[in-house]
DRENFI-215898 format. One record per residue (C-alpha): residue number from 1; residue in three letters; chain; x, y, z. Coordinates in pm, whole numbers, always signed. Layout:
% DRENFI-215898
<site pos="NUM" code="ALA" unit="A" px="X" py="Y" pz="Z"/>
...
***
This chain:
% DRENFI-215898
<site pos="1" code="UNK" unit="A" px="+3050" py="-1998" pz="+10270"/>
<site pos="2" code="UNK" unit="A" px="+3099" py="-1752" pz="+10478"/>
<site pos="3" code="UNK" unit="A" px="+3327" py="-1506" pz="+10368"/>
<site pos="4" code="UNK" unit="A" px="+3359" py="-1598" pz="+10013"/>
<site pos="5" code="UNK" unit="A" px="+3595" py="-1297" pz="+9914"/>
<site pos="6" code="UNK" unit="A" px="+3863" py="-1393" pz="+10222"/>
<site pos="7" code="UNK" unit="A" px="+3853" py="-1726" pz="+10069"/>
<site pos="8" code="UNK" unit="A" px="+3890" py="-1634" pz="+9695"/>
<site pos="9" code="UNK" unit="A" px="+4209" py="-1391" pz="+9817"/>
<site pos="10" code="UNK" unit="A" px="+4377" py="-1762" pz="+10040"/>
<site pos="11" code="UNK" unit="A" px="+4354" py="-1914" pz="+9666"/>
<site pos="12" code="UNK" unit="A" px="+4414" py="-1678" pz="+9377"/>
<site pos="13" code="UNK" unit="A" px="+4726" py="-1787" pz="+9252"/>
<site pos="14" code="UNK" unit="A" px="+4884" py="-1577" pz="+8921"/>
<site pos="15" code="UNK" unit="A" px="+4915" py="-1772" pz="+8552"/>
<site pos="16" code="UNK" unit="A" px="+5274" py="-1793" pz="+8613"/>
<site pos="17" code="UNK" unit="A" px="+5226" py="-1977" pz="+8958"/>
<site pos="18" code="UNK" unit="A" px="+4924" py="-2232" pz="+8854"/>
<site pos="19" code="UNK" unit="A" px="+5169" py="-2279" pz="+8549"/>
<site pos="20" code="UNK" unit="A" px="+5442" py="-2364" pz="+8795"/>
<site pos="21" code="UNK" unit="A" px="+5250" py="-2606" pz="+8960"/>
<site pos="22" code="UNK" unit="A" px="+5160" py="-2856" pz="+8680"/>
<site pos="23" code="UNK" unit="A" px="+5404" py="-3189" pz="+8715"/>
<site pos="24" code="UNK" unit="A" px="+5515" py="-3416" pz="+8449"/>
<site pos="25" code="UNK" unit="A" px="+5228" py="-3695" pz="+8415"/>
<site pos="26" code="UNK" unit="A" px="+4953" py="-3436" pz="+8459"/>
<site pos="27" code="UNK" unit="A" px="+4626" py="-3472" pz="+8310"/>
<site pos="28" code="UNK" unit="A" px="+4435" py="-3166" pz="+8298"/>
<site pos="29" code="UNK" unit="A" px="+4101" py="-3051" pz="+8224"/>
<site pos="30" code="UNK" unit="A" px="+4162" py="-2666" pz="+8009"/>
<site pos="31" code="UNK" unit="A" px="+3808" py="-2572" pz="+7953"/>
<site pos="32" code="UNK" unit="A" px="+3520" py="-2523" pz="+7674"/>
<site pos="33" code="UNK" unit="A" px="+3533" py="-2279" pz="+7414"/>
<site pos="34" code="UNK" unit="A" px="+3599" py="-1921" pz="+7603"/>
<site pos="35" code="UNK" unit="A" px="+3693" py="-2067" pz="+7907"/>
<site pos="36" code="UNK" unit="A" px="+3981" py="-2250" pz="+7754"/>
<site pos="37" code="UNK" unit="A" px="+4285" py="-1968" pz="+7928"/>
<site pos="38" code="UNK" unit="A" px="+4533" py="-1952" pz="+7661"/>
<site pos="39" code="UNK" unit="A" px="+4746" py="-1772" pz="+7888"/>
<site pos="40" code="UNK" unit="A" px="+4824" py="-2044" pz="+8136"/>
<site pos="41" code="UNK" unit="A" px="+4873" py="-2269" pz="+7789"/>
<site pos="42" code="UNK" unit="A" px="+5107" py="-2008" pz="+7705"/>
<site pos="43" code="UNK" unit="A" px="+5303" py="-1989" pz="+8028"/>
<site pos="44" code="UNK" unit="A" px="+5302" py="-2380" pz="+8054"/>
<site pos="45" code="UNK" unit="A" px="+5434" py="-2413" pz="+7703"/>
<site pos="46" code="UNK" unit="A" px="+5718" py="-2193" pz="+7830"/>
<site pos="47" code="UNK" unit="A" px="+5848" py="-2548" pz="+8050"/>
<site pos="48" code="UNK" unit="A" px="+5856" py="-2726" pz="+7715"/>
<site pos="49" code="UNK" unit="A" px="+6182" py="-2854" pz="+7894"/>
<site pos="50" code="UNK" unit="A" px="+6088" py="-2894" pz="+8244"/>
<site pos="51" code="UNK" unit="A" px="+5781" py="-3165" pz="+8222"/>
<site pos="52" code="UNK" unit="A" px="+5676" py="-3453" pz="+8001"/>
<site pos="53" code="UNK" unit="A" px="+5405" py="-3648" pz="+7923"/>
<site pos="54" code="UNK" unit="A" px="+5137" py="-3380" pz="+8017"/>
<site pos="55" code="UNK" unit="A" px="+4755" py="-3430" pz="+7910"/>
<site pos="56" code="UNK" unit="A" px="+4574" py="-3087" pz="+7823"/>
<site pos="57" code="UNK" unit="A" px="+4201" py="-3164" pz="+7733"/>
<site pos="58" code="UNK" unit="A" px="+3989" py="-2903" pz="+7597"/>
<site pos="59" code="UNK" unit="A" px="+3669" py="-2864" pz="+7387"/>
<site pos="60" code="UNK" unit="A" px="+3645" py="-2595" pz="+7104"/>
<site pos="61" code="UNK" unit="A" px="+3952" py="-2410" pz="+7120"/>
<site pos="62" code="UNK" unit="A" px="+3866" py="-2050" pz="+7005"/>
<site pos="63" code="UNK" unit="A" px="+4175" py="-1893" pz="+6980"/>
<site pos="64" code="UNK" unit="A" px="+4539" py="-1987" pz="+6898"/>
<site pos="65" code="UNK" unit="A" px="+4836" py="-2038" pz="+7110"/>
<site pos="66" code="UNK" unit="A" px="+5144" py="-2172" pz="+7075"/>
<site pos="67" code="UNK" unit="A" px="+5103" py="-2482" pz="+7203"/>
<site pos="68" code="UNK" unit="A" px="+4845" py="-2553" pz="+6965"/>
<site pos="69" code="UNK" unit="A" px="+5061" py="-2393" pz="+6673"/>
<site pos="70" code="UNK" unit="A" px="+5392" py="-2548" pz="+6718"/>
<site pos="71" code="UNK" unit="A" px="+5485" py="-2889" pz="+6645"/>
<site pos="72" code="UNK" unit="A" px="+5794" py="-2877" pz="+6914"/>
<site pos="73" code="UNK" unit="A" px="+5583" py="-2904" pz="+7220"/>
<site pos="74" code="UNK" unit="A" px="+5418" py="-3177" pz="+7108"/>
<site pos="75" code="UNK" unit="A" px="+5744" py="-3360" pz="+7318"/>
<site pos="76" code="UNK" unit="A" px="+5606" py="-3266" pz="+7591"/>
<site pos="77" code="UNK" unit="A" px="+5235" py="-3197" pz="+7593"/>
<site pos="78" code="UNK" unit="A" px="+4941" py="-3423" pz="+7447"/>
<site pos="79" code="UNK" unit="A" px="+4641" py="-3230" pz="+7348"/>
<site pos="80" code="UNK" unit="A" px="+4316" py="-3387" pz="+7332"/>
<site pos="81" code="UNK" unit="A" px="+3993" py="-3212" pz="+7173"/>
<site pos="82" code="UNK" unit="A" px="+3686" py="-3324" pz="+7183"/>
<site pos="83" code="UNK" unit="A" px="+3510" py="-3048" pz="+6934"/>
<site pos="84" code="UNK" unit="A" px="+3680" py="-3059" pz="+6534"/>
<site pos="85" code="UNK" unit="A" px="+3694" py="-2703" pz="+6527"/>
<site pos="86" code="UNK" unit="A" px="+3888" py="-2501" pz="+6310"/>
<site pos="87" code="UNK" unit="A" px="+4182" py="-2433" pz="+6476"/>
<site pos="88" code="UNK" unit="A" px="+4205" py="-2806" pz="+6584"/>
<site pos="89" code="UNK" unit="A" px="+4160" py="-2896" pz="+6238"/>
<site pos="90" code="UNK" unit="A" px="+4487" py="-2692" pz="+6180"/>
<site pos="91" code="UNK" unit="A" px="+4685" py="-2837" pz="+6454"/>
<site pos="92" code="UNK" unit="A" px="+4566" py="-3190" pz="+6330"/>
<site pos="93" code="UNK" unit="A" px="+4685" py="-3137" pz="+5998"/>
<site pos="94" code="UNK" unit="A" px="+5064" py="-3044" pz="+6137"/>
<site pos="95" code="UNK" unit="A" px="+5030" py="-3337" pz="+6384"/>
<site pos="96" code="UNK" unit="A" px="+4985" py="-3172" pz="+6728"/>
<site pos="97" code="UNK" unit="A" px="+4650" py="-3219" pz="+6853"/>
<site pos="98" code="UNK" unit="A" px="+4421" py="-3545" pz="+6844"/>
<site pos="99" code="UNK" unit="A" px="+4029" py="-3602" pz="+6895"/>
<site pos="100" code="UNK" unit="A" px="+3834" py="-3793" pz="+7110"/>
<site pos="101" code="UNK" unit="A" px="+3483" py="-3868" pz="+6995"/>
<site pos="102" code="UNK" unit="A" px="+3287" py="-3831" pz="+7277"/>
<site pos="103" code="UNK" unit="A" px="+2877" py="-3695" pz="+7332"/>
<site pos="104" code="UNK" unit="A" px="+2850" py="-3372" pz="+7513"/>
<site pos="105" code="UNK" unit="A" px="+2633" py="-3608" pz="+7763"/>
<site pos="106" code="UNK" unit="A" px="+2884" py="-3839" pz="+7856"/>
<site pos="107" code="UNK" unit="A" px="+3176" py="-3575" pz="+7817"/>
<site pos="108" code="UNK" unit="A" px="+3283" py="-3599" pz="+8166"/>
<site pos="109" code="UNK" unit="A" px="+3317" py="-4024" pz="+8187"/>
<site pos="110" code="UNK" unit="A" px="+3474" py="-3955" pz="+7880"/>
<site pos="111" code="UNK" unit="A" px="+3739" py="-3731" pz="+8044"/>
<site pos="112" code="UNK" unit="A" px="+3810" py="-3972" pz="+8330"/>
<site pos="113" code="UNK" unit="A" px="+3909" py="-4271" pz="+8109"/>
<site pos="114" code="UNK" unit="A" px="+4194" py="-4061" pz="+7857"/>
***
């Protein structure tokens, strides 16, 4: 790639705009561990009301958000782990998040059949 930097500046969206972008039926992948952006969970939580039916798959959710805190947006967004850490243990216990069993190895064939 040429100009790398020109390109990066045609596609940086903000939180609030890749938020704005998710539709209803959505599947999307939200990262391991630190890359998991608890912003954009944050800002998408904040359409609770707009979309349904949207699939947010992580691994090892390191820090909390209120989408994995809050029963209520569980009408709206399905949360899939595939790491039982902590904080997923918590949202488990109040019903919000579920697991899929999967090896690290075949993580990404795993992904592609939720």
């Amino acid at each position: 790639m040429a100009d790398w930097k020109k390109y990066y500046a045609e596609h940086f969206v903000t939180v609030e705009e890749a938020a704005a972008k998710v539709k209803s039926g959505d599947t999307i992948w939200m990262g391991s561990t630190l890359c998991v952006p608890d912003a954009f969970m944050d800002k998408l939580g904040d359409r609770v009301d707009e979309v349904e039916n949207v699939t947010l798959l992580a691994n090892m959710f390191l820090n909390p958000n209120k989408m994995l805190m809050d029963p209520s947006y569980k009408k709206s967004f399905h949360i899939v782990t595939f790491f039982a850490n902590v904080l997923e243990r918590m949202s488990a216990q109040m019903g919000i998040i579920d697991f899929h069993s999967a090896p690290y190895g075949e993580l990404v064939a795993a992904v592609t059949k939720v």
